[in-house]
C-alpha positions in Angstrom: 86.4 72.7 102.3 83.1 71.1 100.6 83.4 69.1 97.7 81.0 66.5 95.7 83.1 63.2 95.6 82.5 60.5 93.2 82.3 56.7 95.1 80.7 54.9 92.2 77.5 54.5 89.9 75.0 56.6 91.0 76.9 57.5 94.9 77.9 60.9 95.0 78.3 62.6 98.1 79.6 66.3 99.7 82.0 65.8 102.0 84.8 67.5 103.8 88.3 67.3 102.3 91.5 69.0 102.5 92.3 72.7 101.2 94.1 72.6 97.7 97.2 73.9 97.3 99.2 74.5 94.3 100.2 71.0 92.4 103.2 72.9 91.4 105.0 76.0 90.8 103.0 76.5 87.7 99.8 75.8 89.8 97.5 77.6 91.0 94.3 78.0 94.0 91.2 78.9 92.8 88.2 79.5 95.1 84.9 78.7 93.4 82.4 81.4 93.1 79.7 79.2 90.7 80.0 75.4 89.1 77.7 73.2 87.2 76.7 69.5 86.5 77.5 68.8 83.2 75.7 66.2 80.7 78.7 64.2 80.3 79.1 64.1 84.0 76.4 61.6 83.8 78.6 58.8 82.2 80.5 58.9 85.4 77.4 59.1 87.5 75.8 56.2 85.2 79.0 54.2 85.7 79.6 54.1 82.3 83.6 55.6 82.2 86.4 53.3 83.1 88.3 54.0 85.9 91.7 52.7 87.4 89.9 53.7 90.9 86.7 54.6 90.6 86.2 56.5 93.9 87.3 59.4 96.4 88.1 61.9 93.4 86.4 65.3 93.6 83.9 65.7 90.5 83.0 68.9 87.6 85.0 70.7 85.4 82.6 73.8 84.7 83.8 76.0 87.3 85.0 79.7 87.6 86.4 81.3 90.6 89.0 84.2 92.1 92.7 82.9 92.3 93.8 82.9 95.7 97.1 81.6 95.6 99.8 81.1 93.0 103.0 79.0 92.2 106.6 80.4 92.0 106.4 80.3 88.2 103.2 81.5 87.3 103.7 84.6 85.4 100.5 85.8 84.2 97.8 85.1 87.2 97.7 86.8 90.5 95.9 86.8 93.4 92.4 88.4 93.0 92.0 87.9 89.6 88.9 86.4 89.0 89.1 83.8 85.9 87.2 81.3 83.8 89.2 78.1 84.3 89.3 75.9 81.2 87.9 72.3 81.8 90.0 70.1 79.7 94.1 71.0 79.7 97.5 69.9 78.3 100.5 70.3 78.9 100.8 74.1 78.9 104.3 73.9 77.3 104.2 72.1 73.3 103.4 74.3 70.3 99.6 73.0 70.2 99.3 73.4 74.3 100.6 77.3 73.9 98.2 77.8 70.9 95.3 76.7 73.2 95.0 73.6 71.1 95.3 71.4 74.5 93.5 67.9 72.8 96.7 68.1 70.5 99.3 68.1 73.3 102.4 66.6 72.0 103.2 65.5 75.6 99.7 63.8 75.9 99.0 65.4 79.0 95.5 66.2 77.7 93.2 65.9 80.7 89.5 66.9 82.1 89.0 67.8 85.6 86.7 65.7 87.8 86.4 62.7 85.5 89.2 60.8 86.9 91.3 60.3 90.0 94.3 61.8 88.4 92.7 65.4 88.6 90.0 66.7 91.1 87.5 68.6 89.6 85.8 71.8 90.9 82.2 70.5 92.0 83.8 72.2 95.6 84.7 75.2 97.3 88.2 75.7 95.8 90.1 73.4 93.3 93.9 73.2 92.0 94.5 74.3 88.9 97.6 73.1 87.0 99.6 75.3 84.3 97.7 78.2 85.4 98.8 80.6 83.1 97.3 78.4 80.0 93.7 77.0 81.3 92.9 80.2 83.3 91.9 83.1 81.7 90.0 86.7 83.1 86.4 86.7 83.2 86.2 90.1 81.4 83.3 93.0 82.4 79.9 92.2 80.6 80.1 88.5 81.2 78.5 87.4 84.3 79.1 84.4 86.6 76.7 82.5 84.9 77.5 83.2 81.1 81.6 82.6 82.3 80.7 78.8 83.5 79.3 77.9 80.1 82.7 79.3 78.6 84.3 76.2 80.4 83.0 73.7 78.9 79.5 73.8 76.8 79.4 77.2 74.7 82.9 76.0 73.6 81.4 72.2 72.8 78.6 73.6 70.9 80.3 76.2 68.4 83.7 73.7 68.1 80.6 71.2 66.3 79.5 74.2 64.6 82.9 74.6 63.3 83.5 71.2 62.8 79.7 71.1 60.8 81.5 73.5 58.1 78.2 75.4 58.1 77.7 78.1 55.0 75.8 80.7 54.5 72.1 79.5 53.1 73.1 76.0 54.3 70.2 73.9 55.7 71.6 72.4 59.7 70.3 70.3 61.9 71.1 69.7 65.8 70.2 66.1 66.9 69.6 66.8 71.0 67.9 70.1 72.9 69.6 69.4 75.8 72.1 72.0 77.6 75.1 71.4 74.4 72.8 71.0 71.8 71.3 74.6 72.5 74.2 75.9 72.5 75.4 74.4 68.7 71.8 76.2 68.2 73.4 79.6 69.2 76.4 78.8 67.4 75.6 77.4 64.4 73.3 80.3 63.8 76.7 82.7 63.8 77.5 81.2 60.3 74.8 81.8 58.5 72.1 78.9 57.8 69.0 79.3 56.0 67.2 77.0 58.9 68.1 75.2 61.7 66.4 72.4 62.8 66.2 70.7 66.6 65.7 67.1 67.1 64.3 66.2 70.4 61.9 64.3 71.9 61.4 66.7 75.5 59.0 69.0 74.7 59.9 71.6 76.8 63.4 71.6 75.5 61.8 71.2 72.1 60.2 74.3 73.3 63.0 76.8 74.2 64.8 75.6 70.8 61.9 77.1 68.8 62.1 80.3 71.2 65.4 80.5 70.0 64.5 80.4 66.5 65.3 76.8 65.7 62.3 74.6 63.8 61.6 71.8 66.6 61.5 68.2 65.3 60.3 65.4 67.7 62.8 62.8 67.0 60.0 60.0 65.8 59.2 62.5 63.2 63.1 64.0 62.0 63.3 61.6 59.0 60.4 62.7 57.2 60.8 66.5 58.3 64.0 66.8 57.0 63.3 65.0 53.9 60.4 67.2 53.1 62.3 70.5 54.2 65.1 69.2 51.7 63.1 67.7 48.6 64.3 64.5 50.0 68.0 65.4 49.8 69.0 65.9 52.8 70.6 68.7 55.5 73.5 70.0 54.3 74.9 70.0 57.7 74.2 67.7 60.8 75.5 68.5 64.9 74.8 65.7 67.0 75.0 66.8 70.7 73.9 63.8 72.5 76.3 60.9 72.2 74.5 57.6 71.8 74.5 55.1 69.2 71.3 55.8 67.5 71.6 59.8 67.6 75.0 59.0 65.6 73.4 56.9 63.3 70.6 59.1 63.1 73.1 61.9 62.4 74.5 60.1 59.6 71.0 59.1 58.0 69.5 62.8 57.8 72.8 64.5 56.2 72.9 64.7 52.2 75.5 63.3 49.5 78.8 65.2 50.0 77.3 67.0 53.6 78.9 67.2 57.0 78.5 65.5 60.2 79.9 66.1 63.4 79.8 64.6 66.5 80.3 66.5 69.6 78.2 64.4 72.2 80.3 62.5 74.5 79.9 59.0 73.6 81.6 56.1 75.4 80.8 53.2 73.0 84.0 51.0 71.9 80.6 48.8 69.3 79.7 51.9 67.3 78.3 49.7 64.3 79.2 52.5 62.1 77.6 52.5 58.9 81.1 52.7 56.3 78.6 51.8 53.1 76.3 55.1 53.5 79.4 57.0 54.5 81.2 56.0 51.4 78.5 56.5 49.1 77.4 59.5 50.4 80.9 60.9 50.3 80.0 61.9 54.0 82.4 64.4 55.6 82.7 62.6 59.7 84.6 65.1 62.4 84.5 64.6 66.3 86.7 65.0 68.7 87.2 66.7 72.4 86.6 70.3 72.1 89.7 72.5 72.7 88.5 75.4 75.0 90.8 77.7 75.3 91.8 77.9 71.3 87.7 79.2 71.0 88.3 82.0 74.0 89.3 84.7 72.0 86.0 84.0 69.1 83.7 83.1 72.0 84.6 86.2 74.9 83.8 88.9 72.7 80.6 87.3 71.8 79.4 86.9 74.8 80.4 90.1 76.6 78.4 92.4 74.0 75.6 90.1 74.0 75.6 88.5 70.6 76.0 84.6 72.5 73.4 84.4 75.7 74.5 81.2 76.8 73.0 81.4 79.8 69.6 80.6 78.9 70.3 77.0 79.3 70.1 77.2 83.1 67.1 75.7 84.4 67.6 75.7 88.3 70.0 76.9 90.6 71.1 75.0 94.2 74.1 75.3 96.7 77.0 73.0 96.6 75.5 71.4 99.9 72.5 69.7 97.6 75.0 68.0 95.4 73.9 64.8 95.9 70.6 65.7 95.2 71.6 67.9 92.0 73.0 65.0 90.6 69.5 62.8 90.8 67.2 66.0 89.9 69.5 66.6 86.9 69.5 63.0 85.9 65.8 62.6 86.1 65.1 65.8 84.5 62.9 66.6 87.0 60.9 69.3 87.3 61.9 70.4 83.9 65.2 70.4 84.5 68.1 71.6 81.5 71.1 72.5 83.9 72.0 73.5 87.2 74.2 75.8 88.5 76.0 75.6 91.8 76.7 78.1 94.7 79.5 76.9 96.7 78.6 79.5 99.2 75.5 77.9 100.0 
């Protein structure tokens, strides 16, 4: 089969590699019908995640496919069935694992396909699923191929920092990023109720598409003041920050009022953080982060997206075959051609 195999900053390359096969009996096959590159695929491709051995592994973990073979003790899948593959797992047997909780596993078995040599990912023609019966789940009628990849990874991202945001009803939110997570904490946040959401950006086309989606675009050198003036110089009552650098965290933390929420769900990979404990304290600031669990949000997020309440999809810019891979990776990084996300056709 094809695969896009990760040899180091900025080197990916499709390749030829063996057929998967179950890991175990609670394993499973899945042939890929659609993947995507994901933002925090980047780190990897910037060079910017530590690895034991940073080469040879296969990379992605959106990905959705047909099951084509099965372990000995997998109950619930069977050949044919055409799932949604959850792109971070756990153990698939502790209390939080079974709840779909899988960044709480007990056993710490919490992993992410295709961002380290201990898992292949499914940037390929077919990948190998462990515990099958708790990171796969049916891609239901209603929800296309498209809307079913964004219910691996980024839909899931963007309402968990909803949730995490405790947005109210009437409550004034902003989302620091327009990229491909931060629209979707746009789609989400709007589920709760807010009186206005506002998008900090400084792309204009993304900036763009946000305000087509009924968010108030900000360009970020002028988020301070906006806010401030939207907010009698309080604050927003609730702040997503979808990006994960340094200075979109801080940012996050300056724009939120006295006794508001902030949460962080943009993958950030600094250990120096100079977080800011003084304003925290005295604003009695509310902090949450964290990996998003994806399958505890399935049964909130399926039904919203198969009657067409959630339209994910409109985050995908381009589409390519597997085969361009290599050059996926470098459009996608330079946001070129105006460039949000791109989806992959292993068939091609």
């Amino acid at each position: 089969m094809k695969g896009i195999v990760y040899h180091g900053e900025r080197d990916v390359r499709v390749e030829t590699l063996p057929d998967p096969t179950p890991l175990d009996a609670r394993g499973a096959v899945v042939k890929i019908e659609r993947t995507a590159i994901c933002g925090s695929d980047l780190h990897l491709y910037h060079g910017n995640m530590p690895l034991e051995n940073p080469k040879g592994f296969t990379l992605g973990h959106e990905f959705v496919g047909e099951v084509v073979e099965v372990g000995s003790e997998v109950k619930l899948r069977r050949p044919g069935d055409r799932v949604i593959v959850s792109g971070v797992i756990g153990c698939g047997d502790c209390p939080p694992c079974v709840r779909g909780e899988v960044v709480r596993c007990l056993a710490n078995a919490t992993q992410v396909f295709g961002t380290t040599e201990h898992l292949d990912g499914g940037q390929a023609e077919a990948a190998a699923v462990p515990v099958a019966d708790h990171c796969l789940t049916p891609i239901p009628d209603g929800i296309s191929l498209e809307q079913a990849v964004l219910l691996t990874d980024i839909l899931p991202t963007g309402f968990y920092g909803a949730k995490l945001a405790g947005i109210e009803p009437g409550d004034t939110v902003v989302v620091i990023g327009a990229g491909p997570v931060g629209i979707q904490a746009l789609l989400s946040a709007q589920l709760f109720g807010p009186a206005q959401v506002f998008q900090v950006d400084r792309v204009p086309e993304r900036l763009a598409l946000a305000e087509k989606l009924g968010a108030i675009p900000v360009h970020v050198d002028h988020a301070e003041a906006r806010i401030a003036e939207a907010t009698d110089g309080q604050g927003a009552d609730c702040v997503i920050e979808a990006v994960g650098l340094d200075a979109t965290i801080l940012s996050a933390i300056g724009l939120v009022r006295t006794g508001g929420n902030v949460a962080v769900v943009g993958v950030s990979m600094s250990s120096a953080l100079p977080f800011p404990m003084n304003a925290a304290f005295m604003k009695q600031l509310t902090f949450r982060t964290g990996l998003v669990p994806v399958p505890e949000l399935w049964p909130a997020l399926i039904p919203l997206v198969a009657s067409g309440r959630l339209n994910p999809e409109v985050v995908f810019s381009h589409q390519m075959g597997l085969s361009e891979g290599a050059e996926a990776y470098r459009a996608f990084d330079a946001r070129e051609n105006g460039v949000m996300k791109i989806l992959l056709d292993p068939s091609r």
